[in-house]
C-alpha positions in Angstrom: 43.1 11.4 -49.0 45.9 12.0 -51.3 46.5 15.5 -49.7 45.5 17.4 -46.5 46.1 20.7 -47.6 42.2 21.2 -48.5 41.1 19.1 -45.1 38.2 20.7 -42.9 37.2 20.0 -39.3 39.3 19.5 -36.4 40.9 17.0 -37.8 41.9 17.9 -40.8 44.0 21.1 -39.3 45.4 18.6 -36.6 46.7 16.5 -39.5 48.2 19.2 -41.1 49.9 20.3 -37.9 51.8 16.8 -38.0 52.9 17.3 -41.4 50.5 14.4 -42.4 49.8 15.1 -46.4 48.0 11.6 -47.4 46.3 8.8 -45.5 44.4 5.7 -45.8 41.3 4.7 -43.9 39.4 1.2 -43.6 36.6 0.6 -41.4 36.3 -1.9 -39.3 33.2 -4.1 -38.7 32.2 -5.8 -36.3 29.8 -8.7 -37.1 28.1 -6.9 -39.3 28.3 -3.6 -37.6 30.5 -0.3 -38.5 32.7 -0.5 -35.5 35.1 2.4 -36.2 38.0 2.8 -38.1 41.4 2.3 -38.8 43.7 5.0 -40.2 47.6 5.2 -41.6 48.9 8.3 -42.5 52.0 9.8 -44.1 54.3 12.5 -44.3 55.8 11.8 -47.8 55.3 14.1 -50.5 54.4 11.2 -51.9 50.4 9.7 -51.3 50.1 6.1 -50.5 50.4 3.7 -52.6 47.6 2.4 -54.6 47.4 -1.2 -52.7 47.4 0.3 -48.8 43.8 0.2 -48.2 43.6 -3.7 -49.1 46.9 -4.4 -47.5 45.1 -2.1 -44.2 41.9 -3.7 -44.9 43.7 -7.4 -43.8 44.4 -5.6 -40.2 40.9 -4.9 -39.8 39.5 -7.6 -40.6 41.8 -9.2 -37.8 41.2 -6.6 -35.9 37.1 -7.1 -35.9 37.5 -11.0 -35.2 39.3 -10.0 -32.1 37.0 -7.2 -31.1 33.8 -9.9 -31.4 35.6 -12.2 -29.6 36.3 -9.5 -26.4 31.9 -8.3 -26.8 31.2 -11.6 -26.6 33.2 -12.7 -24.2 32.2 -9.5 -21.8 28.5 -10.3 -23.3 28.6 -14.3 -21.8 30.1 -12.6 -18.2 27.7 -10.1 -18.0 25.2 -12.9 -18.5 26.7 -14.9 -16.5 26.6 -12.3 -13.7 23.3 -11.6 -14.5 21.8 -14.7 -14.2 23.8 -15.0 -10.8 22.2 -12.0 -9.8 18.3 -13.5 -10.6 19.1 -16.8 -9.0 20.0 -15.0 -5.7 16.8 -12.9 -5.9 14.8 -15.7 -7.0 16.0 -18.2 -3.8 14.5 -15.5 -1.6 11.4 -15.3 -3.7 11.2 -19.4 -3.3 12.0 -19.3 0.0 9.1 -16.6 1.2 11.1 -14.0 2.1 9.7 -11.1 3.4 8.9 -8.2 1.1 11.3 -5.8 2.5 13.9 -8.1 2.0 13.4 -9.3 -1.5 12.6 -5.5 -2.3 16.6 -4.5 -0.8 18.2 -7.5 -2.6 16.5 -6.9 -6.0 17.3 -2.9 -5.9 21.1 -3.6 -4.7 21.7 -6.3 -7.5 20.1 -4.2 -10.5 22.3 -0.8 -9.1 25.6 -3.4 -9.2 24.7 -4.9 -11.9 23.8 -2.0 -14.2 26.4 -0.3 -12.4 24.0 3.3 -12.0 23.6 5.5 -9.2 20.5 5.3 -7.9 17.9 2.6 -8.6 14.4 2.6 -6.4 11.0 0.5 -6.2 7.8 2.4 -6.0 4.4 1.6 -5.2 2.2 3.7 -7.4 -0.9 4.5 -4.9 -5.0 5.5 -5.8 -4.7 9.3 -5.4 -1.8 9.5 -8.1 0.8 9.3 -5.5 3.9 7.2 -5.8 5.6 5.4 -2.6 9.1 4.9 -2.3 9.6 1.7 -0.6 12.8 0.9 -1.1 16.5 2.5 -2.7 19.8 2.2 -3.3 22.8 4.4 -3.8 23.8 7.7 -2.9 21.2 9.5 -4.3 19.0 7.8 -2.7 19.2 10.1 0.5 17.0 12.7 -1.1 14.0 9.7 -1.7 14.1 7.5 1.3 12.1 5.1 1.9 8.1 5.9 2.8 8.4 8.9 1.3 5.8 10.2 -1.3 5.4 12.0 -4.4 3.0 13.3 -6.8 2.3 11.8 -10.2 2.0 14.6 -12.9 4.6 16.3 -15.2 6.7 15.0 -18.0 9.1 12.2 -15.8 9.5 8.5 -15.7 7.1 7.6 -12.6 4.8 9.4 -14.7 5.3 7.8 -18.2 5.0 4.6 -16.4 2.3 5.4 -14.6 0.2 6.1 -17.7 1.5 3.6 -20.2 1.7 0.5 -18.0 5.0 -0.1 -20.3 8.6 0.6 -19.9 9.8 3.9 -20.5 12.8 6.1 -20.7 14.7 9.6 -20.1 17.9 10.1 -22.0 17.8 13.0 -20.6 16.1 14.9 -17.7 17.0 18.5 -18.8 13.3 19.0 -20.1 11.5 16.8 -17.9 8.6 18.8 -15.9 6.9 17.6 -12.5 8.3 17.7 -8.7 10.0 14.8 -9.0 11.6 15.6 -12.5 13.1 19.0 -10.1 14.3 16.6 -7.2 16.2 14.2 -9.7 17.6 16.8 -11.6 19.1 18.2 -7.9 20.9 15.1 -7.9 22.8 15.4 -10.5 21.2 12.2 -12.4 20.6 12.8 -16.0 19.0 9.6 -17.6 16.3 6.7 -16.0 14.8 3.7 -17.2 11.8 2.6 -15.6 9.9 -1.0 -15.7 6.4 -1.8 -14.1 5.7 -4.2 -11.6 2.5 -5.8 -12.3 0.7 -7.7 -10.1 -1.6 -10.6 -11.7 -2.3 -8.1 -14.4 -2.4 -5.0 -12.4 -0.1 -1.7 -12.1 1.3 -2.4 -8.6 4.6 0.3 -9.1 7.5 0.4 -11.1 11.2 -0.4 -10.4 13.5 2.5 -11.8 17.4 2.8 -12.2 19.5 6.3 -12.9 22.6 7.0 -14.1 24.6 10.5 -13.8 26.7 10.3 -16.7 26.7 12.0 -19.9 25.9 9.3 -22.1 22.3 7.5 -21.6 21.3 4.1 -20.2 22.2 0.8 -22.7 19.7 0.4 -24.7 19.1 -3.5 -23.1 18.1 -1.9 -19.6 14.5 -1.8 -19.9 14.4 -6.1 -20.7 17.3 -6.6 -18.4 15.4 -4.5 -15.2 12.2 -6.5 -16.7 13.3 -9.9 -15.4 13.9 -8.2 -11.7 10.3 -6.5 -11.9 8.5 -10.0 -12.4 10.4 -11.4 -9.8 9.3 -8.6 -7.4 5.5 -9.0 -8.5 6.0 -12.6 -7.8 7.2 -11.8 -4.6 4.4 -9.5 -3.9 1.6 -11.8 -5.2 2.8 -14.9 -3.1 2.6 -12.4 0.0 -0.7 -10.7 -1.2 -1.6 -14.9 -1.4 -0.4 -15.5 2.5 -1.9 -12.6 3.6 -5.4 -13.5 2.2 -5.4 -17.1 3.5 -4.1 -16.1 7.2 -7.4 -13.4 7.2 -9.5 -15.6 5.8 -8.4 -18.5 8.3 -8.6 -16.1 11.1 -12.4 -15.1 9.3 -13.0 -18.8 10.0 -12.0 -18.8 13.1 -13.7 -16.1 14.5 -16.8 -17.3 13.2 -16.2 -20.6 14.7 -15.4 -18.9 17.9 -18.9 -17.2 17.8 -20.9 -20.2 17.1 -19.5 -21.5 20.2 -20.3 -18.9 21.8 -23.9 -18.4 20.9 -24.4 -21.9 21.7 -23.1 -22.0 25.0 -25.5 -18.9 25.5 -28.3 -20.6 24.4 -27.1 -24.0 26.3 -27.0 -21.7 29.2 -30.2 -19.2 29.1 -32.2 -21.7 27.4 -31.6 -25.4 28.2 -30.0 -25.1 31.8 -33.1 -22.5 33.0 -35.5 -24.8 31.7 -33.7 -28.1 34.0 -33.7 -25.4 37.0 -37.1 -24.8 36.6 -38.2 -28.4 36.1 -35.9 -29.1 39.5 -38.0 -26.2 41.3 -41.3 -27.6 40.1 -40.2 -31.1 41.6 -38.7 -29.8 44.7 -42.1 -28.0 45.2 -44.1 -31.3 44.5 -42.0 -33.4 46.8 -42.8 -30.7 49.5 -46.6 -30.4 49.6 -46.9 -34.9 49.1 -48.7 -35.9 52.8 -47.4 -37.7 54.7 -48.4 -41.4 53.6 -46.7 -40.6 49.8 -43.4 -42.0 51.1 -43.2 -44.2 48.1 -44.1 -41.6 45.6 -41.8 -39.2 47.4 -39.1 -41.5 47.2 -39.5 -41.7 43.2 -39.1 -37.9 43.0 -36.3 -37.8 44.8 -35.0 -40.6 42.3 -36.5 -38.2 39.0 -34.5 -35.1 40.7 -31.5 -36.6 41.0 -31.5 -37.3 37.5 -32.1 -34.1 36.6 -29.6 -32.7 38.7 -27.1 -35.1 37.0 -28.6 -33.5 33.6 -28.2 -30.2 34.2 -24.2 -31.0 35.5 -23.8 -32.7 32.3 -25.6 -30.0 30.2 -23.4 -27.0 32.3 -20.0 -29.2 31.4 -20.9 -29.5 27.7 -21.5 -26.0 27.8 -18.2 -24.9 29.6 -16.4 -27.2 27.2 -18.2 -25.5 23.9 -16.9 -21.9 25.5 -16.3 -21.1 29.2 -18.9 -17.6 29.5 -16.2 -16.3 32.3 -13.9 -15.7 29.1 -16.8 -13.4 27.3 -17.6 -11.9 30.4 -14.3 -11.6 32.5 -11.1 -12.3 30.1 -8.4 -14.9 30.2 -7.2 -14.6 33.3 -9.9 -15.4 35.7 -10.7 -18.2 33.1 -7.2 -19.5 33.6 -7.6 -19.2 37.1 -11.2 -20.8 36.7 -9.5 -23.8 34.4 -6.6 -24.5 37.1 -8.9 -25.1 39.9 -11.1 -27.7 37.9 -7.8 -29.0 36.5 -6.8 -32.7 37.3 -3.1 -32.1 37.5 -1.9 -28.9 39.8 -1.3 -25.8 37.8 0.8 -23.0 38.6 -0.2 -19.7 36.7 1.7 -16.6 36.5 -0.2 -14.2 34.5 1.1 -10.8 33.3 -1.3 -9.4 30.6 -4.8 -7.8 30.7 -7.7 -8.2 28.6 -6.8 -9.0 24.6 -8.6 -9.5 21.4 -11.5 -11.9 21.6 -9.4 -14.2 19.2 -6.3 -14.0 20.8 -7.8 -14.7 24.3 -9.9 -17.4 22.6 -6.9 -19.1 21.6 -4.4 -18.7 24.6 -7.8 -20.3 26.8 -7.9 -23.3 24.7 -4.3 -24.0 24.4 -3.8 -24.1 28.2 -6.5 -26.1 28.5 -5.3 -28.9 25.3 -2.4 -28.6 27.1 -3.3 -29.3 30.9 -5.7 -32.1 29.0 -2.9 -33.6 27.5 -0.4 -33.4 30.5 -2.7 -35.6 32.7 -4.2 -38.1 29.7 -0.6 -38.6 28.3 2.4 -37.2 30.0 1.3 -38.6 33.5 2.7 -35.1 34.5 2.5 -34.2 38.2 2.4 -30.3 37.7 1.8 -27.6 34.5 3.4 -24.2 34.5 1.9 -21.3 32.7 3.1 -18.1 31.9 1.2 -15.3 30.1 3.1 -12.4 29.2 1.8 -9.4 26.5 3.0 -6.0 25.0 1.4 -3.8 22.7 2.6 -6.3 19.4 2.9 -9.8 21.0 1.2 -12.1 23.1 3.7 -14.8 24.7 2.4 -17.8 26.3 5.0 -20.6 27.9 2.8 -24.2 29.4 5.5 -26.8 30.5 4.9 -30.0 32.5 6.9 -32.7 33.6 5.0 -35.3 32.4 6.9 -38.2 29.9 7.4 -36.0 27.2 7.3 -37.5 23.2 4.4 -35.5 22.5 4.1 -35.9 18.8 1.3 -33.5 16.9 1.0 -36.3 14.1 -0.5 -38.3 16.5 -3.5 -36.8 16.2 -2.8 -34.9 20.3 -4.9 -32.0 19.5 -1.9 -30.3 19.0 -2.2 -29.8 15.1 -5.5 -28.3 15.7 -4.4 -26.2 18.0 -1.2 -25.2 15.6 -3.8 -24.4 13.1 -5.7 -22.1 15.6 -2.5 -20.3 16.3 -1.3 -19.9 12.6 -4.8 -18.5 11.8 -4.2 -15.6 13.7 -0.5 -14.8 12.5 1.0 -16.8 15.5 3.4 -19.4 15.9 3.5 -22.6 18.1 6.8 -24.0 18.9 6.4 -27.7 20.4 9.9 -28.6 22.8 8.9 -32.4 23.8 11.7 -35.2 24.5 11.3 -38.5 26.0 11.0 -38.7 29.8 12.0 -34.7 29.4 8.2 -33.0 29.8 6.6 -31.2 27.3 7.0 -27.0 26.6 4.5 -25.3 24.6 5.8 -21.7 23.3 3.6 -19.8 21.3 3.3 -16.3 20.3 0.4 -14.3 18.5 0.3 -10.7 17.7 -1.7 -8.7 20.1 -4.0 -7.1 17.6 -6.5 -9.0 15.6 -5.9 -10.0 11.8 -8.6 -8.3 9.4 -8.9 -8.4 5.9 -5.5 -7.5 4.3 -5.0 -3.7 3.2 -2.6 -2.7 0.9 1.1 -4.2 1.4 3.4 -1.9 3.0 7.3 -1.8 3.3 
């Protein structure tokens, strides 16, 4: 511009304020992109000479190379940090974290790393609900965690929700719906949300907000995507857990009833049948005369043998399932178990009657254990303790036999560990040589079911 007298805009009547009456402008670009500009101006009467725009266009182009070199080396950092920020989300993924843990790190590294101010995870629920199950930052106070929301309006959760695709909100002036209201309270003004799918289905959506003026980078919506699928992996391998621990503790239980239906029949079937067969007998032997000493003397022989039968068939059947554990619980079957034991066992027994399963299991692990203590450890004495509140069952068995148990050896103790796990328990095994043997396990006082929807 060889003169600013006929300038318009702001500019233009700023530049004439400084006395500027001719300038020069070159833009710069930036790896192929109109950066901005750069501009020389003068207060000479004179304009500029003819050659300042090639001599200004040099600068630039200087200018540009050093401008690329700063984006990309902010672009390899912010990679850098991104990737830092996966790898730290994606050990706890590896690792089987629980949910609620991978959900807090994955919502704490997208808020740092995206630098916004307020980023949550929802669950997106069958009545057109959404959940919030976890947030971060400050606005997050007015959508804790648990709460709940309707899915309707014009708002991201509901863009989401209907696309199964990332969506945005530059800005959340016109958005409609309840929740558009809320976030508008907290002063955010712009929200990218990603879904979380699940092995193909719409499981939630993770979605980060920003209060400032301008909107979200246009890169947030494939930068939150690689947190999403790590959170759906999270939630599948969980899903995957849950499903095999119910369907092992299915097993189980069936298992458990099978014994039971065949001690049943062992005892109202098999075991009446050898009574009434010793009866029969007994009432032969009686009405023989006299001079049937010899034939008398070969019952006697036939009844002892059933008598020896029907001990035998009433062990097998306590072995299959002890009916005192149906029919009483599993403490006067511990108590039952101690006084047929071979070693001397000292119960102390603080819990009333549990789940079938979980009583199930605590019987035979007492019993594998008082087995093993006087097969193996040589032990002179077993100690039990039985302890229970409304979410855990504890159970403590400790001799001091020789210690060295070892499951691998095939003890019973792997099966037993299996039982245990089943049910959503643990089985901790303390054994050192010549130091006894302590069993600690724990199972959660309610029964495990097919899984229901994964909560926080």
């Amino acid at each position: 511009m060889d003169s600013y007298a006929d300038a318009s805009g702001p500019l233009g009547a700023a530049a004439r304020q400084k006395d500027t009456r001719s300038s020069v402008a070159t833009p710069v670009i930036v790896e192929g992109r109109l950066w901005g500009v750069m501009i020389a101006g003068a207060t000479g009467e004179q304009p500029l000479p003819a050659e300042t725009e090639a001599r200004l266009t040099s600068f630039t182009e200087l200018l540009a190379t050093a401008i690329g070199n700063a984006e990309s080396r902010a672009a390899l950092t912010r990679l850098a940090e991104e990737q830092a920020a996966l790898r730290r989300v994606a050990t706890l993924v590896a690792r089987g974290a629980a949910p609620e843990e991978v959900f807090a790190a994955v919502i704490e590294e997208v808020g740092q790393l995206l630098a916004v101010d307020l980023v949550n995870l929802c669950r997106f629920e069958t009545d057109r609900t959404e959940t919030f199950v976890a947030t971060w930052g400050k606005a997050g106070k007015r959508f804790p965690a648990g709460s709940r929301w309707p899915i309707g309006g014009q708002n991201i959760a509901a863009l989401v929700f209907g696309t199964g695709r990332p969506a945005r909100i530059d800005s959340y002036a016109h958005a409609t719906g309840p929740l558009a209201a809320a976030v508008r309270e907290t002063g955010l003004r712009s929200a990218v949300g990603t879904p979380v799918l699940v092995e193909g289905r719409l499981w939630g959506m993770i979605a980060a907000c920003s209060s400032q003026e301008q909107p979200l980078a246009a890169d947030t919506e494939a930068r939150l995507t690689s947190f999403t699928e790590l959170v759906a992996t999270a939630i599948a391998n969980t899903e995957s857990r849950a499903e095999l621990v119910a369907s092992r503790a299915r097993i189980v239980a069936a298992a458990d009833e099978a014994r039971r239906r065949i001690e049943r029949d062992l005892h109202d079937g098999t075991q009446q049948q050898l009574v009434s067969l010793m009866l029969q007998l007994r009432a032969l032997q009686a009405e023989l005369p006299a001079e049937g000493a010899g034939l008398a003397g070969e019952l006697d022989r036939i009844a002892g043998g059933l008598a020896g039968v029907f001990d035998r068939v009433r062990e097998i059947s306590h072995g299959i399932h002890p009916a005192i554990l149906s029919e009483q619980g599993l403490a006067p079957a511990l108590r039952a178990l101690a006084r047929r034991a071979p070693v001397p066992v000292e119960l102390d027994l603080r819990a009333g009657r549990l789940p079938g399963p979980v009583e199930v299991a605590a019987y035979y692990a007492v019993s594998e254990a008082v087995a093993n203590a006087a097969k193996h450890a040589r032990a002179s004495a077993v100690q039990v303790e039985l302890g229970a509140d409304d979410a855990m069952v504890r159970l403590a068995i400790r001799d001091d036999g020789a210690g060295g148990a070892d499951p691998a050896r095939g003890s019973g103790l792997t099966g037993l560990g299996d039982r245990i796990e089943a049910l959503g328990g643990t089985l901790h095994i303390t054994s050192p040589p010549g130091g006894g043997t302590t069993l600690l396990i724990q199972i959660p006082a309610t029964r495990l079911d097919t899984p229901g929807p994964l909560e926080p």
